[in-house]
Predicted model as a PDB file, atoms N, CA, C, CB and O in Angstrom, pLDDT in the B-factor column:
MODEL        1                                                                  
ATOM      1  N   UNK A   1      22.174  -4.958  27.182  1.00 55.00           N  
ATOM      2  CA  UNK A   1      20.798  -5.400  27.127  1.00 55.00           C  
ATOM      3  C   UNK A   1      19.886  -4.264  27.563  1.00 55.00           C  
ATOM      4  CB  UNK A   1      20.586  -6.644  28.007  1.00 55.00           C  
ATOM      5  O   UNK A   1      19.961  -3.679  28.644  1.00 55.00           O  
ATOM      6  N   UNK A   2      18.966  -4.011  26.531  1.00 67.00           N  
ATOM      7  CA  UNK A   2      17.993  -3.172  27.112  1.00 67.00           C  
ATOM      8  C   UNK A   2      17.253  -3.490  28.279  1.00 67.00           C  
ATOM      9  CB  UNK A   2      17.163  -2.935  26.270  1.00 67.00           C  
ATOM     10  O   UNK A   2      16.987  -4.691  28.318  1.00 67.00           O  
ATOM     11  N   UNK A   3      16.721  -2.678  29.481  1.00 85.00           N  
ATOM     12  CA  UNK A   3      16.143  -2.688  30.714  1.00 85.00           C  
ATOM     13  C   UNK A   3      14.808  -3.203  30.530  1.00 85.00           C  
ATOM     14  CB  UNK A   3      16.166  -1.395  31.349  1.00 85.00           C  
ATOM     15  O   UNK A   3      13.945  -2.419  30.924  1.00 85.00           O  
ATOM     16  N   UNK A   4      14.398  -4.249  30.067  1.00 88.00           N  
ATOM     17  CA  UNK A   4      12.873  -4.907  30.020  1.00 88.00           C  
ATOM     18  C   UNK A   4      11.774  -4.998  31.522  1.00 88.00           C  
ATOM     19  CB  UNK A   4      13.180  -6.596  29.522  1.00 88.00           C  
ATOM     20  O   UNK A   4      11.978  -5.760  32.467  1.00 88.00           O  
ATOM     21  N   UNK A   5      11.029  -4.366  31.450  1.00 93.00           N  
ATOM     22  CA  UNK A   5      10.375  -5.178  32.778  1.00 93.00           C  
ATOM     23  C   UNK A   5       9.812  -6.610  32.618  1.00 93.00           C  
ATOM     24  CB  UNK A   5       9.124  -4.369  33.339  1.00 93.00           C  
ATOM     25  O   UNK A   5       9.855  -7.435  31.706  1.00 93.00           O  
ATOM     26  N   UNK A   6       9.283  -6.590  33.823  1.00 93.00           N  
ATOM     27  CA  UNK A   6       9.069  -8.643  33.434  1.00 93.00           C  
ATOM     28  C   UNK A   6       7.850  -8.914  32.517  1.00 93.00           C  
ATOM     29  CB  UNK A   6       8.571  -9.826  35.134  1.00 93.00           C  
ATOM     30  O   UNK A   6       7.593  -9.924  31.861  1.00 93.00           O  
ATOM     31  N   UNK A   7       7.183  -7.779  32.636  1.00 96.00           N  
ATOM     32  CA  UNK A   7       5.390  -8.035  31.786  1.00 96.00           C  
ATOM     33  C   UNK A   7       6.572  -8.125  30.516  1.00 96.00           C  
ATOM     34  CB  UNK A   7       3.588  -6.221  31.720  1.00 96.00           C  
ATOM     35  O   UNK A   7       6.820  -9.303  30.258  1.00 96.00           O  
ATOM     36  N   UNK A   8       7.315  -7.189  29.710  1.00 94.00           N  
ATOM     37  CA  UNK A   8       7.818  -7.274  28.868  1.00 94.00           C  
ATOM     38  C   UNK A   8       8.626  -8.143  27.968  1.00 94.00           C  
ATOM     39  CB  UNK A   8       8.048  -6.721  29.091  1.00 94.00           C  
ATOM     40  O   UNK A   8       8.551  -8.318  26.752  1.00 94.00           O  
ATOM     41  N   UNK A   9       9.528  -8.712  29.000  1.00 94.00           N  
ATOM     42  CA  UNK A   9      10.082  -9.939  29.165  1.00 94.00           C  
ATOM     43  C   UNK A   9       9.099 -10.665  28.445  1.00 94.00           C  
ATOM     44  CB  UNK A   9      10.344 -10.382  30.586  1.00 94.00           C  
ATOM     45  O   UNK A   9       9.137 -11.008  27.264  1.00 94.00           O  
ATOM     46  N   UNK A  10       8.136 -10.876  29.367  1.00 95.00           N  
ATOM     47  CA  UNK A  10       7.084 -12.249  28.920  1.00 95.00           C  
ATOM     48  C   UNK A  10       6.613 -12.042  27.986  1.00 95.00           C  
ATOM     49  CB  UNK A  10       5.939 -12.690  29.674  1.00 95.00           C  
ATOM     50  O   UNK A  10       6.634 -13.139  27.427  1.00 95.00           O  
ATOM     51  N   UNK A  11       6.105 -11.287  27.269  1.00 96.00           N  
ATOM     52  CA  UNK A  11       5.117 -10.466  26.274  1.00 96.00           C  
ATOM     53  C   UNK A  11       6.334 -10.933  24.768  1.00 96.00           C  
ATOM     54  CB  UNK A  11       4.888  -8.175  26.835  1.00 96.00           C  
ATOM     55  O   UNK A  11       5.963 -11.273  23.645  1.00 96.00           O  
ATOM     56  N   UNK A  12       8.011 -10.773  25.331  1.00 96.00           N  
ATOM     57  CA  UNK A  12       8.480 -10.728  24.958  1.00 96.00           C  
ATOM     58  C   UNK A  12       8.716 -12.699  24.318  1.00 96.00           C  
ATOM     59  CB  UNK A  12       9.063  -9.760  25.636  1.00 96.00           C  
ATOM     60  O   UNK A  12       8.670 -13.323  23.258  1.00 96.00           O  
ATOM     61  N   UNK A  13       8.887 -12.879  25.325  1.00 96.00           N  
ATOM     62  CA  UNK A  13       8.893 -14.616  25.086  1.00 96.00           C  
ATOM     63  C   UNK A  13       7.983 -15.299  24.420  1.00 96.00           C  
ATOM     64  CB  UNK A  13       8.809 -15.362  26.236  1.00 96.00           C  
ATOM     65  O   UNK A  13       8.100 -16.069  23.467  1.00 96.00           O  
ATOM     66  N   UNK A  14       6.339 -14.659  25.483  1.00 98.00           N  
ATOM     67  CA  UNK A  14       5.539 -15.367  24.391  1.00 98.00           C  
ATOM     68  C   UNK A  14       5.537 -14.923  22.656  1.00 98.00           C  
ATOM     69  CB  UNK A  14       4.088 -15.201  24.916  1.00 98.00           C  
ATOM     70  O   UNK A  14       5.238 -15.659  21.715  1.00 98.00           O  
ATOM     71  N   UNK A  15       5.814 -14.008  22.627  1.00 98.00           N  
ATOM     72  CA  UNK A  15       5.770 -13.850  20.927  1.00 98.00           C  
ATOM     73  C   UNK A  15       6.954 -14.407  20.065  1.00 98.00           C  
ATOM     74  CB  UNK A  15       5.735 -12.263  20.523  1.00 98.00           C  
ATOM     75  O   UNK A  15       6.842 -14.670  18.868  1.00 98.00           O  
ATOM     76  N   UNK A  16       8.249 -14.577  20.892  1.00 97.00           N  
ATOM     77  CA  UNK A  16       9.436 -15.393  19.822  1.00 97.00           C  
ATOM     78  C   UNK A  16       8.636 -17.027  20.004  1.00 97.00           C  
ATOM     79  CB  UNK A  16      11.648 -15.346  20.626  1.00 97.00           C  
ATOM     80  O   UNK A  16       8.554 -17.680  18.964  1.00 97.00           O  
ATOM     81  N   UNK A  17       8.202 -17.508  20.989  1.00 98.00           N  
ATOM     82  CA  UNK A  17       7.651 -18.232  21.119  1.00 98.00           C  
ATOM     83  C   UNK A  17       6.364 -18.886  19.502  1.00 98.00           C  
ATOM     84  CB  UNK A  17       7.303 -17.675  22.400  1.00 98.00           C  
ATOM     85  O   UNK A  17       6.229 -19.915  18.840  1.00 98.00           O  
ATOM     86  N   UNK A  18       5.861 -17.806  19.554  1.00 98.00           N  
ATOM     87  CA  UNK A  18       4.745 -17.801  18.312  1.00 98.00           C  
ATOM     88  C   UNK A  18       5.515 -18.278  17.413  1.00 98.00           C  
ATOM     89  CB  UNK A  18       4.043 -16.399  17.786  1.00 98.00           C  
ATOM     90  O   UNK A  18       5.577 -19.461  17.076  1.00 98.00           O  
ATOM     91  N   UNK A  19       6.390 -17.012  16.808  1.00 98.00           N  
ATOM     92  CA  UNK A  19       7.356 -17.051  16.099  1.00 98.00           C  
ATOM     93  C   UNK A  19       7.818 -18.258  15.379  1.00 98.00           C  
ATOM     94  CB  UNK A  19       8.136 -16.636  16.755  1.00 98.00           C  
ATOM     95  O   UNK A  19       7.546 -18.569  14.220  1.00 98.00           O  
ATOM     96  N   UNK A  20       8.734 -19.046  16.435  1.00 98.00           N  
ATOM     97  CA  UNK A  20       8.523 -20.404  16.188  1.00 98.00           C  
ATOM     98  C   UNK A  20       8.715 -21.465  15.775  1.00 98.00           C  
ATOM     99  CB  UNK A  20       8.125 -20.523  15.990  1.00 98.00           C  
ATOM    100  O   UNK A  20       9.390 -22.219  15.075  1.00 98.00           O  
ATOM    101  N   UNK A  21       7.333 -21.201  16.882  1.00 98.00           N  
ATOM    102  CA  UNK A  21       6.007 -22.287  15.927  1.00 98.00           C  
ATOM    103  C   UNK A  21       5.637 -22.374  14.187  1.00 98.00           C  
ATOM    104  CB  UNK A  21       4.403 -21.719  16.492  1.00 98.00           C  
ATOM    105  O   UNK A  21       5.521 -23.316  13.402  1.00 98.00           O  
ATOM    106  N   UNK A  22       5.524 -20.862  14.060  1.00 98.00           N  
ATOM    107  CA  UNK A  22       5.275 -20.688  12.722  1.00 98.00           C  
ATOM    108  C   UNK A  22       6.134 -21.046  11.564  1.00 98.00           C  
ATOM    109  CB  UNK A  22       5.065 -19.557  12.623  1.00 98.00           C  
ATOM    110  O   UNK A  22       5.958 -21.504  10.435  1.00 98.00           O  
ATOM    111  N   UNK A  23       7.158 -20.645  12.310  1.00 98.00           N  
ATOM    112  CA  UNK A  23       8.522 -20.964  11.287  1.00 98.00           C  
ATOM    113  C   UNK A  23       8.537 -22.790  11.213  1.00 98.00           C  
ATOM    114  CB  UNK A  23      10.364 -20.207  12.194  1.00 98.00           C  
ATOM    115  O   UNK A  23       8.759 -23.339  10.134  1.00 98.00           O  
ATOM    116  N   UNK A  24       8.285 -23.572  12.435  1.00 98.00           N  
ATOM    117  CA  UNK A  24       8.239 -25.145  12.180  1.00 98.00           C  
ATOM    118  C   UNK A  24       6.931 -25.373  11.489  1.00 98.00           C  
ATOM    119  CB  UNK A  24       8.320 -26.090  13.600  1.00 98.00           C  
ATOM    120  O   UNK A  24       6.868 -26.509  11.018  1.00 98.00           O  
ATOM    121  N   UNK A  25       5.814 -24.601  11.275  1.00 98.00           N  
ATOM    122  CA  UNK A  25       4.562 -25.220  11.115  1.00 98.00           C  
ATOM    123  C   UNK A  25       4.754 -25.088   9.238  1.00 98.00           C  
ATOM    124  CB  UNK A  25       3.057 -24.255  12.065  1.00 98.00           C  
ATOM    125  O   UNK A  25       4.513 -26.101   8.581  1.00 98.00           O  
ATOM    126  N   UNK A  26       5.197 -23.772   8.503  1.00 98.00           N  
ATOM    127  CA  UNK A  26       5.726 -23.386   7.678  1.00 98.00           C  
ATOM    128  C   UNK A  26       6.571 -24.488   6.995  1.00 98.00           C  
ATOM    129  CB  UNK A  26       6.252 -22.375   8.110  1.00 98.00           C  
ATOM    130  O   UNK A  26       6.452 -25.015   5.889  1.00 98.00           O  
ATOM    131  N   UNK A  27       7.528 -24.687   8.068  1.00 98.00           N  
ATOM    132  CA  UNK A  27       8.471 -25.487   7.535  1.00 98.00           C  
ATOM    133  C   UNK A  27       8.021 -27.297   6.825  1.00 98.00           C  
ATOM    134  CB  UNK A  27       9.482 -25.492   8.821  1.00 98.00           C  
ATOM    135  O   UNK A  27       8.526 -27.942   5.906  1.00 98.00           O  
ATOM    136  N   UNK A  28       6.913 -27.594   7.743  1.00 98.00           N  
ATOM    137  CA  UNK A  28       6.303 -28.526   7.632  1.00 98.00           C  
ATOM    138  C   UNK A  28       4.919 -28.650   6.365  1.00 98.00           C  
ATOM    139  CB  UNK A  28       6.025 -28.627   8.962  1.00 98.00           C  
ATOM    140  O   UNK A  28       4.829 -29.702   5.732  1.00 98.00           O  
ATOM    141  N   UNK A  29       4.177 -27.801   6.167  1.00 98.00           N  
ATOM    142  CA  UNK A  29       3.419 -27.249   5.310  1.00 98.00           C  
ATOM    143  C   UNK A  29       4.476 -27.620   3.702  1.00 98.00           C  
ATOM    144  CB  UNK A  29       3.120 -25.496   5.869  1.00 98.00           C  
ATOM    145  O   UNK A  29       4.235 -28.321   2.720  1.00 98.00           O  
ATOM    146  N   UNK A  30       5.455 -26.912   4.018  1.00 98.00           N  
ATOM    147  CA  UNK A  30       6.467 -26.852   2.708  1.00 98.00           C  
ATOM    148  C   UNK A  30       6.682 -28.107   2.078  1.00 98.00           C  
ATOM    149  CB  UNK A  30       7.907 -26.348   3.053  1.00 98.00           C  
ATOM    150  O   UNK A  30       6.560 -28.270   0.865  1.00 98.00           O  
ATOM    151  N   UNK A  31       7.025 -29.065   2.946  1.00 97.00           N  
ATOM    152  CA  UNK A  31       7.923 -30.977   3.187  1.00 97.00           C  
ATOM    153  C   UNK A  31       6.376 -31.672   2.909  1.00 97.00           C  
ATOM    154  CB  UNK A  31       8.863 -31.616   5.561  1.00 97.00           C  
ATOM    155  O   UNK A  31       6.450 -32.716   2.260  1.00 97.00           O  
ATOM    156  N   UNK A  32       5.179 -31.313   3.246  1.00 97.00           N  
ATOM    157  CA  UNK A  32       4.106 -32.152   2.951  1.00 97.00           C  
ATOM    158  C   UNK A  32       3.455 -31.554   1.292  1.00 97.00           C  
ATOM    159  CB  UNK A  32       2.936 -32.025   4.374  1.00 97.00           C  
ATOM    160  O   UNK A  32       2.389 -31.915   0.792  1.00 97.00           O  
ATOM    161  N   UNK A  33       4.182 -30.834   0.851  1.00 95.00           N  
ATOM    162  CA  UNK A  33       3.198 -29.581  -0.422  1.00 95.00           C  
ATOM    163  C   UNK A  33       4.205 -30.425  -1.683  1.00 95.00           C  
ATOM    164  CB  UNK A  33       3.642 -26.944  -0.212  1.00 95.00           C  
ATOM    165  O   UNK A  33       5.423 -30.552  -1.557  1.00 95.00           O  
ATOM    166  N   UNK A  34       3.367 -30.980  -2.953  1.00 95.00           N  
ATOM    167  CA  UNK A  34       4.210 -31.284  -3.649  1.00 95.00           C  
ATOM    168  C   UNK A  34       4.325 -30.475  -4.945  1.00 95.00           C  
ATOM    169  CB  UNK A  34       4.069 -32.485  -3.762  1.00 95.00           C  
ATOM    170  O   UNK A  34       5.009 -30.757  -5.929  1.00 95.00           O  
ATOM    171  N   UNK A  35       3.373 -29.210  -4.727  1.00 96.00           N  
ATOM    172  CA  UNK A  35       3.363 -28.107  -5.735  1.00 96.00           C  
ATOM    173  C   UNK A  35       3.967 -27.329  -5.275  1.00 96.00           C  
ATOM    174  CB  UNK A  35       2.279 -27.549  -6.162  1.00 96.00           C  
ATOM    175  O   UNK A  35       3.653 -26.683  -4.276  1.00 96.00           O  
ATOM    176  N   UNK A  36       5.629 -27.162  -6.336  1.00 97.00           N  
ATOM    177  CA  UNK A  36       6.746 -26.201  -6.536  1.00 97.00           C  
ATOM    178  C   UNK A  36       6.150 -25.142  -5.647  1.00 97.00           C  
ATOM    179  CB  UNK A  36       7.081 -25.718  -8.155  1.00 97.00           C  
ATOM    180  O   UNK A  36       6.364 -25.079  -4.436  1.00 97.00           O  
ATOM    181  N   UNK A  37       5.259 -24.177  -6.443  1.00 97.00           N  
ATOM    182  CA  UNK A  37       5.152 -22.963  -6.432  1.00 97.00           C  
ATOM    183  C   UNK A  37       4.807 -22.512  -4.720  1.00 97.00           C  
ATOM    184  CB  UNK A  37       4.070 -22.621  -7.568  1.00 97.00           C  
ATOM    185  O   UNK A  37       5.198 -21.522  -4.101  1.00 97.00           O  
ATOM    186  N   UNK A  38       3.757 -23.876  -4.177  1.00 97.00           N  
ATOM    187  CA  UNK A  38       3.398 -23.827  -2.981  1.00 97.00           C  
ATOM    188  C   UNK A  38       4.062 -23.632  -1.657  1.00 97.00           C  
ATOM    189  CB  UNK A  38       2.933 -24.644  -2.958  1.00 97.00           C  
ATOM    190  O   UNK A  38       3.701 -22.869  -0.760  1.00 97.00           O  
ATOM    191  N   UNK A  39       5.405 -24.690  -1.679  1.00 97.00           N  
ATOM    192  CA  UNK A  39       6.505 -24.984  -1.541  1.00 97.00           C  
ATOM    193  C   UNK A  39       7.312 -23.458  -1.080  1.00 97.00           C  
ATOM    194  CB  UNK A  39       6.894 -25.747  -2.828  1.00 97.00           C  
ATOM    195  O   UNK A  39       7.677 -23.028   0.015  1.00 97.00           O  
ATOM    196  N   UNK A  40       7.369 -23.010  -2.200  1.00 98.00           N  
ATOM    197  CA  UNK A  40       8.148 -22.130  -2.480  1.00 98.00           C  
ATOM    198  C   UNK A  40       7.767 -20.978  -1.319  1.00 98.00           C  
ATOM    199  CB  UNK A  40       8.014 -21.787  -3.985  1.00 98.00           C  
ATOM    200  O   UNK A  40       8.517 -20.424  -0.515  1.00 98.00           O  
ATOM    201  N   UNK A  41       6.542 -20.848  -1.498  1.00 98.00           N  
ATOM    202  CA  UNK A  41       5.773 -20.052  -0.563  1.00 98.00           C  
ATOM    203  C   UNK A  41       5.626 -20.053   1.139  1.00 98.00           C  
ATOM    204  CB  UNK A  41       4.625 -20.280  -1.020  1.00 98.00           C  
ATOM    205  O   UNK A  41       5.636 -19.115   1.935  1.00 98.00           O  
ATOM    206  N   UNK A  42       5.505 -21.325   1.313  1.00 98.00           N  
ATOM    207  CA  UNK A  42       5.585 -21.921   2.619  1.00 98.00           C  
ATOM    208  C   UNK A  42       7.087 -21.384   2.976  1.00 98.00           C  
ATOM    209  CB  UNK A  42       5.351 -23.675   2.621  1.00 98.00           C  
ATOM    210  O   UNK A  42       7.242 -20.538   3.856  1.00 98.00           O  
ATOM    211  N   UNK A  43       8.012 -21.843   2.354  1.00 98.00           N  
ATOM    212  CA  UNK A  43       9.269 -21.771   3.020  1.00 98.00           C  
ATOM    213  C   UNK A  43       9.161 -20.395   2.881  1.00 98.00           C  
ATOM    214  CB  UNK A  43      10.580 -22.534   2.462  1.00 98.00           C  
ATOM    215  O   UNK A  43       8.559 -20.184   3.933  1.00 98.00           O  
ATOM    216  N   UNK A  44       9.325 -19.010   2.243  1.00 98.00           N  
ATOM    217  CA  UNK A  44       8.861 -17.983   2.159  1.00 98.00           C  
ATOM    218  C   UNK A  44       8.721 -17.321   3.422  1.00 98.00           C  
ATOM    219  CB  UNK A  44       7.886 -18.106   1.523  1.00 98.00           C  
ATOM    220  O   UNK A  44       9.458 -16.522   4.000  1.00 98.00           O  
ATOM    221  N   UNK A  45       7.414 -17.918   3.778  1.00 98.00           N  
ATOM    222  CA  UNK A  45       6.416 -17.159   5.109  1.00 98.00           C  
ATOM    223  C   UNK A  45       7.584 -17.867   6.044  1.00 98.00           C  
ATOM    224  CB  UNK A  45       4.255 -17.797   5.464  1.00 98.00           C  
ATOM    225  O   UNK A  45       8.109 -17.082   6.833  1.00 98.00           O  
ATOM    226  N   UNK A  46       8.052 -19.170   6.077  1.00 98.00           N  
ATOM    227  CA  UNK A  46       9.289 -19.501   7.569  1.00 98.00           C  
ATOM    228  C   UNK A  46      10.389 -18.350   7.750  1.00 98.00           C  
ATOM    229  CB  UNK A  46      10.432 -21.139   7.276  1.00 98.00           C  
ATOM    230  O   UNK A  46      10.985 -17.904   8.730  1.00 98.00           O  
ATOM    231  N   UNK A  47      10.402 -18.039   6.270  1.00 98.00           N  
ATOM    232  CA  UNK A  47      11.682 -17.499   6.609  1.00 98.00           C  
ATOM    233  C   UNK A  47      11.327 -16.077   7.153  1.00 98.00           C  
ATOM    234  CB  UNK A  47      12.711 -17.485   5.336  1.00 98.00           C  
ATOM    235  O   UNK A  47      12.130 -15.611   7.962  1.00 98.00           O  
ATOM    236  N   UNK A  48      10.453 -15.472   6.887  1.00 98.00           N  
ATOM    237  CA  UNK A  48      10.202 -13.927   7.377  1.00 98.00           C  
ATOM    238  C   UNK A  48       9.825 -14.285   8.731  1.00 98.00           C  
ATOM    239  CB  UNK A  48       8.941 -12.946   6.532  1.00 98.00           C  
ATOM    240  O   UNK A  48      10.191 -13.629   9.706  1.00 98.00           O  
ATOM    241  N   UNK A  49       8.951 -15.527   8.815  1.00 98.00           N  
ATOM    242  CA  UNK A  49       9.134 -15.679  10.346  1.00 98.00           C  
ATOM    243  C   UNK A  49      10.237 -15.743  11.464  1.00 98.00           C  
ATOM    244  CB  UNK A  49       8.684 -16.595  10.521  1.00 98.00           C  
ATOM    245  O   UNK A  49      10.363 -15.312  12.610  1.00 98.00           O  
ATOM    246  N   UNK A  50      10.993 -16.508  10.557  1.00 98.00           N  
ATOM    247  CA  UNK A  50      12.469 -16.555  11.309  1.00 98.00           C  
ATOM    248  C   UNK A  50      13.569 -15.114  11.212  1.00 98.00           C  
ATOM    249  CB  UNK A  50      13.340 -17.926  10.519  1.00 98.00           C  
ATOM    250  O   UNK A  50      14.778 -15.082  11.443  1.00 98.00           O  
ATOM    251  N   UNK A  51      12.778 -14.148  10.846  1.00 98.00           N  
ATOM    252  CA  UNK A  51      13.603 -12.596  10.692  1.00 98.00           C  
ATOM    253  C   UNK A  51      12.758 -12.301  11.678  1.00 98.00           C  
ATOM    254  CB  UNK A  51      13.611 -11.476   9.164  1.00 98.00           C  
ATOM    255  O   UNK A  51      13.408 -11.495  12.345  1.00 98.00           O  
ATOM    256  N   UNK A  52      11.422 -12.475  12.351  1.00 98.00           N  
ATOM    257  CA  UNK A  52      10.733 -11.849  12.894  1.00 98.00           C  
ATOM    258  C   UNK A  52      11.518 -11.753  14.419  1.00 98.00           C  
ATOM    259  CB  UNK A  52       9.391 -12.407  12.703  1.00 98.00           C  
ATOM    260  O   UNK A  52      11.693 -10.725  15.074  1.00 98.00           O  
ATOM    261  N   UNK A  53      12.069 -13.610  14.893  1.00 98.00           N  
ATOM    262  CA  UNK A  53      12.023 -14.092  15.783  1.00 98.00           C  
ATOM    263  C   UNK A  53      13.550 -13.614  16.148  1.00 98.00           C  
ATOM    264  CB  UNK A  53      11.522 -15.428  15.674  1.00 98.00           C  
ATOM    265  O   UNK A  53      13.946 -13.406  17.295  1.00 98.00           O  
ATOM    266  N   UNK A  54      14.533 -13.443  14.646  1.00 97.00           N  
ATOM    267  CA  UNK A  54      15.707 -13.312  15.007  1.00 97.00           C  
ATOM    268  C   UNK A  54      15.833 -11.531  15.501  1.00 97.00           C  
ATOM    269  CB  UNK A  54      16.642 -13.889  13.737  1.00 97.00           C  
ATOM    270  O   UNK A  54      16.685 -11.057  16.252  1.00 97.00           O  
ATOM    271  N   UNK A  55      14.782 -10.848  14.857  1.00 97.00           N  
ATOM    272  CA  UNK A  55      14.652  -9.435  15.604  1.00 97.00           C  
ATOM    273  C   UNK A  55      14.496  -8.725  16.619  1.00 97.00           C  
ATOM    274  CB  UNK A  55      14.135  -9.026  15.405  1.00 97.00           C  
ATOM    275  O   UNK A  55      14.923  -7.615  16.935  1.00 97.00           O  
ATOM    276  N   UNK A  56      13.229 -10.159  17.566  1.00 96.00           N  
ATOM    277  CA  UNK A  56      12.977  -9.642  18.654  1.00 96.00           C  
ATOM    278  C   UNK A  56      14.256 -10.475  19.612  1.00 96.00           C  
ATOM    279  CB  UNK A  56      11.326  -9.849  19.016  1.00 96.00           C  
ATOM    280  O   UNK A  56      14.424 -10.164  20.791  1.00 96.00           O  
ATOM    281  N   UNK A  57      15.037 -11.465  18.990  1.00 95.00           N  
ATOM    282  CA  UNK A  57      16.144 -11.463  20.012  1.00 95.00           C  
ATOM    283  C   UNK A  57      16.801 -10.819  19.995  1.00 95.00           C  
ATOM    284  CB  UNK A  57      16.801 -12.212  20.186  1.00 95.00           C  
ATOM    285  O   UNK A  57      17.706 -10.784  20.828  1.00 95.00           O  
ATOM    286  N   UNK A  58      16.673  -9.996  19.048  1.00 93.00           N  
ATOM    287  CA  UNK A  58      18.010  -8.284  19.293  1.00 93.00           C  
ATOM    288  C   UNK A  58      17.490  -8.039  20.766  1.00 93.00           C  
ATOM    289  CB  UNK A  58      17.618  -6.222  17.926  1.00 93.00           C  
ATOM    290  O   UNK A  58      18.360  -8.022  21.636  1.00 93.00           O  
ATOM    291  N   UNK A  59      16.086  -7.834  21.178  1.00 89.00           N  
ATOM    292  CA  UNK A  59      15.942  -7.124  22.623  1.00 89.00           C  
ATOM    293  C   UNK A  59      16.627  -7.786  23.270  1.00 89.00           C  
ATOM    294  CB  UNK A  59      14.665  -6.995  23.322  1.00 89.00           C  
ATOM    295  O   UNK A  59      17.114  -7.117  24.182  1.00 89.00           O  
ATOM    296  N   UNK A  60      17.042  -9.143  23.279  1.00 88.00           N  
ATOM    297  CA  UNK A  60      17.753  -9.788  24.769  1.00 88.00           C  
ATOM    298  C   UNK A  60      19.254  -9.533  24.695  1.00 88.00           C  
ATOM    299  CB  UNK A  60      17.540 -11.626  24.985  1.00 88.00           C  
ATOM    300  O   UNK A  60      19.975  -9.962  25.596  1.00 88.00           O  
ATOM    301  N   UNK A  61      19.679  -8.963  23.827  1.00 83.00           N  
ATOM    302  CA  UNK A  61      21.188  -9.008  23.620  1.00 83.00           C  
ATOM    303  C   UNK A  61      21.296  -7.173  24.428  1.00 83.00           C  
ATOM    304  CB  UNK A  61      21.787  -9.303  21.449  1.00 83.00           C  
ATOM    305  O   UNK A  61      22.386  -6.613  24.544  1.00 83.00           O  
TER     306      UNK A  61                                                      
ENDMDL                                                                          
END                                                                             
């Protein structure tokens, strides 16, 4: 594990934190959208969100 200080840590949390959110808010956007293309898109933006979130947990490993 890389040596984080705690501001970092946190800085660190709150943003997988964001993360998310976005990825459930995305996910939800998608399940309420009954245009394909829209759909398509929503899940889209979750998923880069969920690369975002799975990246910055590389720092905790």
């Amino acid at each position: 594990m890389t040596n984080l200080t705690a501001k970092e840590l946190s800085a660190l949390e709150d943003q997988m934190n964001h993360e998310q959110t976005l990825v459930k808010k995305y996910q939800a956007m998608a399940c309420l959208c009954n245009d394909t293309k829209m759909q398509q898109d929503f899940n889209n933006f979750a998923a880069k969100h969920q690369q975002h979130f799975n990246t910055l947990l590389t720092f905790l490993q």
